[in-house]
C-alpha positions in Angstrom: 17.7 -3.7 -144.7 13.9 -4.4 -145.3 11.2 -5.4 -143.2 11.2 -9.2 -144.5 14.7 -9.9 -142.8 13.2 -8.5 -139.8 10.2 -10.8 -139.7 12.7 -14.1 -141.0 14.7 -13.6 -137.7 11.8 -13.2 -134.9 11.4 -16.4 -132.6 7.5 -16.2 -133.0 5.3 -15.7 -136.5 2.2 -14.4 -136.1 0.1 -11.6 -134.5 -1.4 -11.4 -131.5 -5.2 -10.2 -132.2 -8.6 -9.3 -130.2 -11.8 -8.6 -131.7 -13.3 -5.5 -131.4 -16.0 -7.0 -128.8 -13.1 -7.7 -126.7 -13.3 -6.1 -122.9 -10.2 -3.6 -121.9 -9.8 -6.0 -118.9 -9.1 -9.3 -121.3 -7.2 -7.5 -123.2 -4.6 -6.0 -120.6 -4.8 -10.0 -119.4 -3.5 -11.0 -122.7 -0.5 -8.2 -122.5 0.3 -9.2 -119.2 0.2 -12.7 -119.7 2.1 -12.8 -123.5 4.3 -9.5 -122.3 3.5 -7.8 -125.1 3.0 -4.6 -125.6 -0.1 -4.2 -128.5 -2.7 -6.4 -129.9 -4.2 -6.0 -133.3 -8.1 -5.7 -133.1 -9.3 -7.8 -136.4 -12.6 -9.9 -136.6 -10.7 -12.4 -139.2 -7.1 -12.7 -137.6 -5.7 -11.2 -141.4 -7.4 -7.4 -141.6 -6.6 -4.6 -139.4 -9.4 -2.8 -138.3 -7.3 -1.0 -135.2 -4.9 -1.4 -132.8 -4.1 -1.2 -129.1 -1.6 -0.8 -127.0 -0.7 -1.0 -123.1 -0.2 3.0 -123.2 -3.7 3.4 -124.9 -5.0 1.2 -121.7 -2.6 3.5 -119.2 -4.1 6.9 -120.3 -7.5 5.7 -120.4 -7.3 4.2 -117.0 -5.4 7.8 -115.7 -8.6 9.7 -117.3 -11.6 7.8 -116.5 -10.6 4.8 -113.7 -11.2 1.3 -113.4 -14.6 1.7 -115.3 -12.9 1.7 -118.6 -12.0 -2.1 -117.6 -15.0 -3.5 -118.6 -15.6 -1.4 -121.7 -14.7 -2.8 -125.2 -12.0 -2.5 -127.3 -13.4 -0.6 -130.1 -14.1 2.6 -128.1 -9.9 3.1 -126.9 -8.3 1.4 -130.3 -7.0 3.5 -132.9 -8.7 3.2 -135.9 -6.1 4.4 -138.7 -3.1 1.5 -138.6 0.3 2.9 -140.4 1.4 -0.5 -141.7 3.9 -2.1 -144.2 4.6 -4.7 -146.5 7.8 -7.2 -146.2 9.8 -5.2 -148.6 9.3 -1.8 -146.8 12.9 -0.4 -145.8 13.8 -0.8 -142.0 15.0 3.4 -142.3 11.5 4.0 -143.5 9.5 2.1 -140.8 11.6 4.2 -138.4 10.9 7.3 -139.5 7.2 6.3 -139.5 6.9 5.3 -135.9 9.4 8.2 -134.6 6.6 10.8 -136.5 3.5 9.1 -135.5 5.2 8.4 -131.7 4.0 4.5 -132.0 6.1 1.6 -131.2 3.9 -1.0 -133.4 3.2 -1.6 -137.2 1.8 -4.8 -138.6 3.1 -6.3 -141.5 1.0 -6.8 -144.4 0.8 -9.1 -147.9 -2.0 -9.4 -150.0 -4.2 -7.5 -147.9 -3.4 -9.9 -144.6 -1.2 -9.4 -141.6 1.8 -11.9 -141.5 3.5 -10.1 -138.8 3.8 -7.6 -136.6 7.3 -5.4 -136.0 8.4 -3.1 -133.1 10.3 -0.2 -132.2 12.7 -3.1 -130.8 12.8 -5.2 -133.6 13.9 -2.3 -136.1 16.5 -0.6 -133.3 17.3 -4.5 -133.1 18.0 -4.7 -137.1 19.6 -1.1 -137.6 22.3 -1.9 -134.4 23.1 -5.1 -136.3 23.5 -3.9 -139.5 25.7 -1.1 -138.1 28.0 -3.6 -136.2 28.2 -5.3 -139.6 29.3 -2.5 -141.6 32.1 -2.0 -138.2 33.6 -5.5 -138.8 33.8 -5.0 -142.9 35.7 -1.6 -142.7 38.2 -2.6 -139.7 38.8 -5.9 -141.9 39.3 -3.4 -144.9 41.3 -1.3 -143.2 43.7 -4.5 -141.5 43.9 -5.8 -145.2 41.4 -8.6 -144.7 
């Protein structure tokens, strides 16, 4: 299964995204409000310049209080994005997000996001596919 089928069969296209200028307080708004779990920090809406998730905004919150609220986005987000492109194989997007322990990857084409996948969405994809390769061998193996 690839990436493409993945983003095809999500009720909502696009990426959440924040600008770097962005305060930690509008940005766990946005979260709470879209219940989501990451933004993508991007000036233009199409290049990754980090990301941020709820967890980033829960350690930072455990380590240095409330203050962190009313800081900006570009001092908690991480700066190195693991990302793929639509024809990246589900299995491989896995293994990338069990080994770097993140639950987010944008999708990118052409040097611009056009969609962002989650832990969810590929545990999502892999169940399916394994309940479709269920159905084909019982039908094989009742003559069907």
């Amino acid at each position: 299964m690839l990436v493409h089928q993945i983003i095809k069969s999500k009720p909502e296209a696009g990426v959440v995204t924040v600008g770097p200028d962005t305060s930690i307080a509008d940005v766990a708004k946005i979260l709470a409000d879209k219940r989501i779990g990451t933004v993508v920090v991007s000036e233009d809406g199409k290049v990754a310049l980090g990301i941020l998730s709820e967890r980033d905004i829960v350690r930072e919150l455990a380590q240095s209080g409330s203050s962190c609220l009313s800081r900006l986005v570009s001092d908690y987000m991480t700066r190195d994005v693991v990302t793929c492109n639509s024809r990246s194989a589900v299995s491989e997007v896995l293994s990338k997000m069990t080994e770097g322990r993140f639950r987010h990857m944008p999708v990118v084409e052409d040097d611009a996001m056009i969609g962002l996948i989650s832990l969810g969405d590929v545990v999502k994809a892999q169940l399916q596919a394994l309940e479709m390769e269920k159905d084909a061998l019982e039908g094989m193996i009742m003559g069907h």
